[in-house]
C-alpha positions as CSV (number, residue, x, y, z in Angstrom):
1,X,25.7,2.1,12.5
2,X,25.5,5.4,13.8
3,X,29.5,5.5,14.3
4,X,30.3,4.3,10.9
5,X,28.2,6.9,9.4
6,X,30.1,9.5,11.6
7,X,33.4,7.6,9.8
8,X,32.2,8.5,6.4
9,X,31.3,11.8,6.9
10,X,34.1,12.6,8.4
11,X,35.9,10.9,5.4
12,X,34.2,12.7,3.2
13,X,34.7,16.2,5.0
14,X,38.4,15.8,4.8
15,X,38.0,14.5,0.8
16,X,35.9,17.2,0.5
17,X,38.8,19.5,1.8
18,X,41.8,18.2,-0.3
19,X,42.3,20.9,-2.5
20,X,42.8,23.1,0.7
21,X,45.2,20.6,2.5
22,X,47.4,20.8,-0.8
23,X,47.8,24.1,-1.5
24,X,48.2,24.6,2.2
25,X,51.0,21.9,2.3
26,X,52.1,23.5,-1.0
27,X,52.8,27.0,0.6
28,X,54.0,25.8,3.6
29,X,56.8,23.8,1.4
30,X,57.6,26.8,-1.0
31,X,58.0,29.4,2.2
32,X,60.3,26.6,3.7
33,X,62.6,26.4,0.6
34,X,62.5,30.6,0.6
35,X,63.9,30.4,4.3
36,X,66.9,28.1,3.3
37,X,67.8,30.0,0.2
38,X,68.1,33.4,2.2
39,X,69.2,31.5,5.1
40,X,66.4,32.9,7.1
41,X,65.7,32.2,11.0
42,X,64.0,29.2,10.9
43,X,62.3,30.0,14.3
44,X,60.3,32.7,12.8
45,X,59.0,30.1,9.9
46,X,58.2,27.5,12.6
47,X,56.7,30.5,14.6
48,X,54.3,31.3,11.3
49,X,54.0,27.8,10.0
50,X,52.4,27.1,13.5
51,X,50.1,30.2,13.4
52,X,49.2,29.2,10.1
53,X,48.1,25.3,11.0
54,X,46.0,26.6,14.0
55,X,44.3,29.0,12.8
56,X,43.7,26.1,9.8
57,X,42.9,23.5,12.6
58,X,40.2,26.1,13.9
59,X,38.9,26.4,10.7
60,X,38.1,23.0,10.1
61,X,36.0,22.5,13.1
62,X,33.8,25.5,12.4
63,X,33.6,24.4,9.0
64,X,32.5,20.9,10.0
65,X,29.9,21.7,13.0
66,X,28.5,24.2,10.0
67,X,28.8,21.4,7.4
68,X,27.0,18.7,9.9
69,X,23.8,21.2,10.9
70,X,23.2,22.0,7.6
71,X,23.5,17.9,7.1
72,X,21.5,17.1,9.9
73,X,18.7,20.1,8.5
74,X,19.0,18.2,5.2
75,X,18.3,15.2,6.5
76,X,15.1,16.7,8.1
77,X,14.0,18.2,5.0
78,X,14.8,14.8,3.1
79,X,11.7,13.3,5.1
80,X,8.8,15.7,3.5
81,X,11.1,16.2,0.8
82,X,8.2,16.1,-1.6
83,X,6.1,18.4,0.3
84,X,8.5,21.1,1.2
85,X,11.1,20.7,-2.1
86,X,10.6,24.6,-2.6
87,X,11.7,25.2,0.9
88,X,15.2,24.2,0.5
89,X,18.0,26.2,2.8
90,X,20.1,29.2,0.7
91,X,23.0,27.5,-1.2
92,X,26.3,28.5,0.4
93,X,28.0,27.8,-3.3
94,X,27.1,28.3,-6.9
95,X,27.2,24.4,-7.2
96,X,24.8,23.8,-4.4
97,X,22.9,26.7,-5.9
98,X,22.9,25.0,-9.7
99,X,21.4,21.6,-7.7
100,X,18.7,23.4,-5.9
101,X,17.7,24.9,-9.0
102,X,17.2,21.2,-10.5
103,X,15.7,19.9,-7.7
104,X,13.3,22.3,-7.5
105,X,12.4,22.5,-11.0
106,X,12.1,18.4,-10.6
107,X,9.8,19.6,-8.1
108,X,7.7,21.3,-10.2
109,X,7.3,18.9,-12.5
110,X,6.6,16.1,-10.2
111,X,3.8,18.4,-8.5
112,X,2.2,19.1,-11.7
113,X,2.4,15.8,-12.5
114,X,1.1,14.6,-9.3
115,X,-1.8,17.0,-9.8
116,X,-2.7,16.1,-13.1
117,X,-2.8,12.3,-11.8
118,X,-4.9,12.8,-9.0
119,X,-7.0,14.9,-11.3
120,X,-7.0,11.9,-13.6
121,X,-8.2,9.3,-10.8
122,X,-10.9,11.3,-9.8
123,X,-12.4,11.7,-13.5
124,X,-12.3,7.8,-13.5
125,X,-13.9,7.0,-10.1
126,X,-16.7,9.4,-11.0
127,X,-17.1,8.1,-14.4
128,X,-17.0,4.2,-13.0
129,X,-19.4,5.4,-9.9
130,X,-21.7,7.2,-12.9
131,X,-21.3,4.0,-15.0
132,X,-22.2,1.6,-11.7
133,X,-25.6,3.3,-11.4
134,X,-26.7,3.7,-14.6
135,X,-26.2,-0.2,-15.3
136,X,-27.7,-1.4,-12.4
137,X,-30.8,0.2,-14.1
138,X,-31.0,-2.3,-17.1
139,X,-29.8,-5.3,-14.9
140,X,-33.0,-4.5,-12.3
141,X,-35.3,-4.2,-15.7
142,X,-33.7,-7.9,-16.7
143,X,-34.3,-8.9,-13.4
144,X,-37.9,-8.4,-13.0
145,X,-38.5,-9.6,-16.7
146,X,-36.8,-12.9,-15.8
147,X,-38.6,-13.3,-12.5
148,X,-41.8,-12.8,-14.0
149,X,-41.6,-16.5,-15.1
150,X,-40.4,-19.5,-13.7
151,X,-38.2,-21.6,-16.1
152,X,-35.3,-23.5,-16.4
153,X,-34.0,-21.1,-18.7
154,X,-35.2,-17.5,-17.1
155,X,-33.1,-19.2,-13.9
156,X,-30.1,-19.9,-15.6
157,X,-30.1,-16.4,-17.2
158,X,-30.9,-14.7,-13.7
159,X,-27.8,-16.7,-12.7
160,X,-25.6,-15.0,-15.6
161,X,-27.2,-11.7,-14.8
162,X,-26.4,-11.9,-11.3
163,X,-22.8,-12.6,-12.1
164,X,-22.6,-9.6,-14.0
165,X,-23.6,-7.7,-11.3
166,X,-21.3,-8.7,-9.0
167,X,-18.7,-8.0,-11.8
168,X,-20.1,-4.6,-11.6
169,X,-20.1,-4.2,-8.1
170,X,-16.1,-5.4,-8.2
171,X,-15.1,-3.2,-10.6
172,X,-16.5,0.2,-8.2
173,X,-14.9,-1.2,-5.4
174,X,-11.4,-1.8,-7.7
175,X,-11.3,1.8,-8.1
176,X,-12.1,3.1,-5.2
177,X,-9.6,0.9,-3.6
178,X,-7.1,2.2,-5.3
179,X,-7.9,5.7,-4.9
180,X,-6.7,7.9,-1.6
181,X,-10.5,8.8,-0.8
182,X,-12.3,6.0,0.6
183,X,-15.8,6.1,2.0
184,X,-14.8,4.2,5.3
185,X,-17.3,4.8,8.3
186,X,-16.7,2.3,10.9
187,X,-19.3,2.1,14.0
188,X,-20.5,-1.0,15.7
189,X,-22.4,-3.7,13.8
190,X,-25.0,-6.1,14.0
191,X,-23.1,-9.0,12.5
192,X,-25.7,-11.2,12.7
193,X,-27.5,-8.7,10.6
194,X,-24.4,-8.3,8.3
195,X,-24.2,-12.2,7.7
196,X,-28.0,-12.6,7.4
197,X,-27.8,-10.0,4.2
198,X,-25.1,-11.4,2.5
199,X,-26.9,-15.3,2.8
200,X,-30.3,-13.7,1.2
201,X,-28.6,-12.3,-1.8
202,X,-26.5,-15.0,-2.5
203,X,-29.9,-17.8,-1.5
204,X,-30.9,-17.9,-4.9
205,X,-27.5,-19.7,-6.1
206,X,-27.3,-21.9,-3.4
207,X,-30.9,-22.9,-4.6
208,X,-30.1,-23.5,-7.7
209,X,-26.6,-25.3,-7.4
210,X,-28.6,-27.2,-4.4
211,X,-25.5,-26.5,-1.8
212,X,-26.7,-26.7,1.7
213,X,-25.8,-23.8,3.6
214,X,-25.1,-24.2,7.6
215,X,-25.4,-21.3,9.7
216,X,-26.4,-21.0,13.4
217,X,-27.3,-17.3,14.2
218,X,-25.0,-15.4,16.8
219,X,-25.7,-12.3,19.0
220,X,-22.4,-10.2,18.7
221,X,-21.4,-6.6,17.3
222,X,-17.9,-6.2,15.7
223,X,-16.5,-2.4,15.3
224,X,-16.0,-2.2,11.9
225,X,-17.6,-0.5,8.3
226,X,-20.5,-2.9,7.4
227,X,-20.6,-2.0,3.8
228,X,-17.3,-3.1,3.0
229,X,-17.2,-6.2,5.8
230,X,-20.0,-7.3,4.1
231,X,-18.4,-7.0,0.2
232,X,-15.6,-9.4,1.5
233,X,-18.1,-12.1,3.1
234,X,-19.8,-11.7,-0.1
235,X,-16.7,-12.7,-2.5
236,X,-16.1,-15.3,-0.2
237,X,-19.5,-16.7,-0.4
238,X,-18.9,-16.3,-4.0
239,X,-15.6,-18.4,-4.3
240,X,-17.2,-21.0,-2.3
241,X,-20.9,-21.5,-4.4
242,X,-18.5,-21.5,-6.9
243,X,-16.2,-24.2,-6.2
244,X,-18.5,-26.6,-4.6
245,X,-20.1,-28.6,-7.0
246,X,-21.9,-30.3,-4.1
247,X,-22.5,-30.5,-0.7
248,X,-22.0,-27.6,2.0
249,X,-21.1,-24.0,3.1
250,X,-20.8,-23.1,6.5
251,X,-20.4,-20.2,8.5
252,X,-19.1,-20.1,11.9
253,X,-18.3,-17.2,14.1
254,X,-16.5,-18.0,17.4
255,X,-16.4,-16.5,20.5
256,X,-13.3,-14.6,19.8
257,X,-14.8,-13.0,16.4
258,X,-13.1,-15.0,14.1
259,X,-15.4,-15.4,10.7
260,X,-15.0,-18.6,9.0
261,X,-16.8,-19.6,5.4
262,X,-15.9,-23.3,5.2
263,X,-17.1,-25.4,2.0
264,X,-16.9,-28.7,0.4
265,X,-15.1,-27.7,-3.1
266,X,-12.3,-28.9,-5.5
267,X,-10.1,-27.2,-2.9
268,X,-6.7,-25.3,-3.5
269,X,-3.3,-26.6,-4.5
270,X,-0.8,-26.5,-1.7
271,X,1.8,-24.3,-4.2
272,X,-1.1,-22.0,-4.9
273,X,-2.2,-21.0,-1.3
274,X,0.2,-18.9,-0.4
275,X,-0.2,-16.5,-3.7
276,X,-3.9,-17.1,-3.8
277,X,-4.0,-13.4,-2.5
278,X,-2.0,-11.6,-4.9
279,X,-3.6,-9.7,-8.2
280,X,-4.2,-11.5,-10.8
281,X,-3.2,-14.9,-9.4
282,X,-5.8,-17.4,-10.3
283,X,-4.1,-20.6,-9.6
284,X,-4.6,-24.0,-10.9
285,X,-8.5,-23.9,-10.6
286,X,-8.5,-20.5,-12.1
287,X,-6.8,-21.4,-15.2
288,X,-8.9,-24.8,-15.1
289,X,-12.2,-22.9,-14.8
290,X,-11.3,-20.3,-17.6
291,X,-13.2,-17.6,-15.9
292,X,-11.4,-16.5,-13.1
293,X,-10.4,-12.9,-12.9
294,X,-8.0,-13.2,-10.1
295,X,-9.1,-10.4,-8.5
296,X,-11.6,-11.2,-6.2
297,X,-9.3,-12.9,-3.4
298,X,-7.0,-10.2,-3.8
299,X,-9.6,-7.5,-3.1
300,X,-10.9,-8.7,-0.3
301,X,-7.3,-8.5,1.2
302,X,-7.0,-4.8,0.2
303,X,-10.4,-4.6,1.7
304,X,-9.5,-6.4,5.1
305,X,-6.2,-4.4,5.6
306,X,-8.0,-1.3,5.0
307,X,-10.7,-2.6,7.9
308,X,-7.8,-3.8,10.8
309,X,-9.0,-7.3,9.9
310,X,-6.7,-10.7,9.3
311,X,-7.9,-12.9,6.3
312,X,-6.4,-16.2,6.0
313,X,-7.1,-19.5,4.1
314,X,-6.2,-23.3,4.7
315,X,-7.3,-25.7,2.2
316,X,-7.1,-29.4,1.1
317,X,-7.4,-30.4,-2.4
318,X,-10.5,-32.5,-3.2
319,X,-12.0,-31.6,0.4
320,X,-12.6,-27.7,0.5
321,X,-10.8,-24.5,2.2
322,X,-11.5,-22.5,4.7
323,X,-11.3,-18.5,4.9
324,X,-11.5,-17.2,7.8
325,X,-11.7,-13.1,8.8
326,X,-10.0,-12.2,12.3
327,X,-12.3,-9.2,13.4
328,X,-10.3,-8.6,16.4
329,X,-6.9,-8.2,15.2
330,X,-6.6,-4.7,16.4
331,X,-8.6,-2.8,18.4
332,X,-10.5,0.3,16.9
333,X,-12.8,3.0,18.9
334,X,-15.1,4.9,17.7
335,X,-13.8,8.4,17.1
């Protein structure tokens, strides 16, 4: 690869030389029809002509090394290009001196609009993160109201509310995912602990869709952020109350850290699995269920890259899936 790139610069050196060459081959030709027409010496034009071509030959090489390090301190430059675009080397042509011109004032542009963006970004995550707190207030107030009496109906509307809660909760953690800022603080864990939490907020659904959850407790610490490891158990406990119309969700953790939440749902189609991750994607049981968002899965892989951790899925329709979280896919120290 290296070699045919030599090829073509050298190709292009030469092409870029042509007008040169000519006129070059041009004079030679018109001083070699003089020295007939006068009946000149022809040693002393062969003497000249050969001068002429060396000194040329010498001048080619100079001019090439000089081409190929300014190349080579282009090619350096193209790397941070968009950091250092006002840093460009002086033009050594009014051409090269026109392009740096454009570039730069591309530059510009591209800075103020990167600026403006970023600018932009952070109005919205500050607006979403205002807009996060100030609802939670009314959905606490709901809360309470509903818990103060035990009905059919007050359950099924604590249900709803908690659902839009979670909705809340996914849309904060949509932006800040997206945004180059995030509030990562990774340190060992309890996960025990961590798994523990996430089973007591999510207790009152499995109550009330009567799905028996299996869990044996484990003594084991994972380096990770436990705020965010715990948002992606959560979604998975999520998908799987809400797929299993009866039976069971278990948890295992095995020796090894791998995280599994196993349940006894509708399952997932076999041409669905592998997409089941992407944004958006809400699959055959998504569309059937009319209230997917199709975001869910596909945060909790953002999440999980941004942790170091795998996340994978095996499911059989009409028998359940599996998600499991690989905590020890690579190994992080505490800084």
């Amino acid at each position: 690869m290296k070699q045919k790139d030599n090829h073509q610069e050298l190709r292009l050196f030469f092409k870029e030389q042509t007008p040169l060459l000519l006129f070059t081959l041009l004079g030679i030709i018109v001083f070699y029809c003089i020295f007939c027409l006068y009946q000149l010496e022809m040693e002393a034009f062969l003497y000249a002509a050969g001068l002429y071509l060396t000194a040329l030959i010498f001048y080619l090489i100079i001019r090439f090394v000089r081409d190929q390090q300014r190349h080579l301190q282009r090619r350096r430059q193209l790397a941070s290009v968009e950091l250092r675009w006002n840093e460009l080397p002086l033009p050594c042509s009014l051409e090269a001196a026109d392009l740096q011109a454009m570039i730069q004032d591309l530059g510009l542009r591209c800075h103020e609009l990167s600026t403006q963006l970023q600018n932009a970004r952070q109005e919205s995550l500050d607006y979403y993160t205002t807009w996060v707190h100030q609802i939670k207030t009314p959905i606490s107030v709901m809360q309470m109201i509903l818990q103060s009496e035990d009905t059919e109906e007050h359950r099924e509307l604590s249900a709803e509310l908690f659902r839009i809660e979670q909705y809340v909760e996914m849309v904060l953690t949509y932006i800040r995912l997206g945004s180059d800022d995030h509030d990562f603080v990774f340190q060992e864990c309890d996960l025990d602990a961590l798994i523990r939490h996430s089973i007591r907020k999510y207790a009152p659904q499995f109550v009330r869709r009567k799905i028996r959850l299996i869990y044996e407790p484990v003594a084991m610490t994972v380096l990770t952020d436990e705020k965010w490891l715990a948002f992606v158990l959560e979604q998975l406990l999520s998908n799987a109350i809400k797929y299993t119309l009866q039976g069971s969700v278990t948890i295992t953790v095995t020796p090894d850290k791998k995280l599994s939440v196993a349940d006894t749902g509708i399952g997932i189609a076999p041409e669905d699995l592998p997409r089941i991750f992407e944004k958006g994607f809400t699959g055959y049981n998504g569309r059937a269920d009319k209230k997917s968002t199709g975001l869910g899965l596909y945060l909790c892989r953002q999440t999980a890259d941004k942790l170091g951790i795998g996340i994978s899925a095996v499911s059989k329709p009409g028998e359940g899936s599996v998600f499991t979280l690989d905590l020890s896919t690579r190994h992080l120290e505490v800084e």
